[in-house]
Wavefront OBJ file of the C-alpha trace (Angstrom):
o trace
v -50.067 55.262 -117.031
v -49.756 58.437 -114.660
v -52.387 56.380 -112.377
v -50.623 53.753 -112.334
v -47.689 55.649 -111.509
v -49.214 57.450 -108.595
v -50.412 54.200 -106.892
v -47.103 52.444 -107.381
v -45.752 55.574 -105.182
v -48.414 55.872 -102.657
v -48.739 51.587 -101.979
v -45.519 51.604 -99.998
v -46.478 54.679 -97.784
v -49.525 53.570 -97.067
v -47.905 50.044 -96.207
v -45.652 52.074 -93.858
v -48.325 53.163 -91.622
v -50.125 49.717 -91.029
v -50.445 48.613 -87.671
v -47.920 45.341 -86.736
v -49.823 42.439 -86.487
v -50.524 41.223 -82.532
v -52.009 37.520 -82.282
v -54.826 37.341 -79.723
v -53.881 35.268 -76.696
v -54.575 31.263 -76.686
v -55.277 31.449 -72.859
v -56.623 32.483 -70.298
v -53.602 33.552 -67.978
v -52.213 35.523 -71.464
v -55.675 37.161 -71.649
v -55.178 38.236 -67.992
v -51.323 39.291 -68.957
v -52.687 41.258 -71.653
v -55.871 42.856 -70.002
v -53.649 44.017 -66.969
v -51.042 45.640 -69.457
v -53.491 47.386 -71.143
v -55.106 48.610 -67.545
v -51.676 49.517 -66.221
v -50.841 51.284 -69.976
v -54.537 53.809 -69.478
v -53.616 54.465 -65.970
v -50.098 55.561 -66.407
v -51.930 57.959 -69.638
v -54.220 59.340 -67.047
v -53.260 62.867 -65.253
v -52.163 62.467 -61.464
v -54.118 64.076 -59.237
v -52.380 66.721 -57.015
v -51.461 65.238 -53.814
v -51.505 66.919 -50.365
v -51.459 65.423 -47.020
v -55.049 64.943 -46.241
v -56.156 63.656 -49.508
v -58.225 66.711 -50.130
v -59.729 66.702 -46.625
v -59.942 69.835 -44.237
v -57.400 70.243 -41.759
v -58.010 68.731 -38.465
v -58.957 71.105 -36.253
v -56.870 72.558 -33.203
v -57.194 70.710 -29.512
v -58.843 73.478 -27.307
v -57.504 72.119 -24.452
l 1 2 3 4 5 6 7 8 9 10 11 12 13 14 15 16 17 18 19 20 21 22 23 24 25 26 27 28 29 30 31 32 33 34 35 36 37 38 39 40 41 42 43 44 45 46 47 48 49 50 51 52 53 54 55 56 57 58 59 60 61 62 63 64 65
């Protein structure tokens, strides 16, 4: 009885955190919509780089003349 109790409780939070269900793409142009969201989705997670002018390359160097 307390069992059944318990798992009358817990069956709705563990419902809760299910993932929503996605159907898989029929085609190929929605396969290439989804691959490129998914590419676009990692890069924007990625860190940015620091930028500087030269991309990370030394200074030019000063004309002598």
């Amino acid at each position: 009885m307390r069992a059944l109790l318990i798992a009358s409780l817990l069956a709705p939070l563990a419902a809760a955190c299910a993932q929503p269900y996605e159907a898989m793409p029929t085609s190929g142009y929605q396969w290439q919509r989804r691959q490129d969201a998914i590419e676009r989705q990692w890069r924007d997670a990625q860190p940015k780089p620091d930028q500087t002018p030269t991309n990370g390359a030394a200074p030019a160097p000063k004309d002598r003349f």
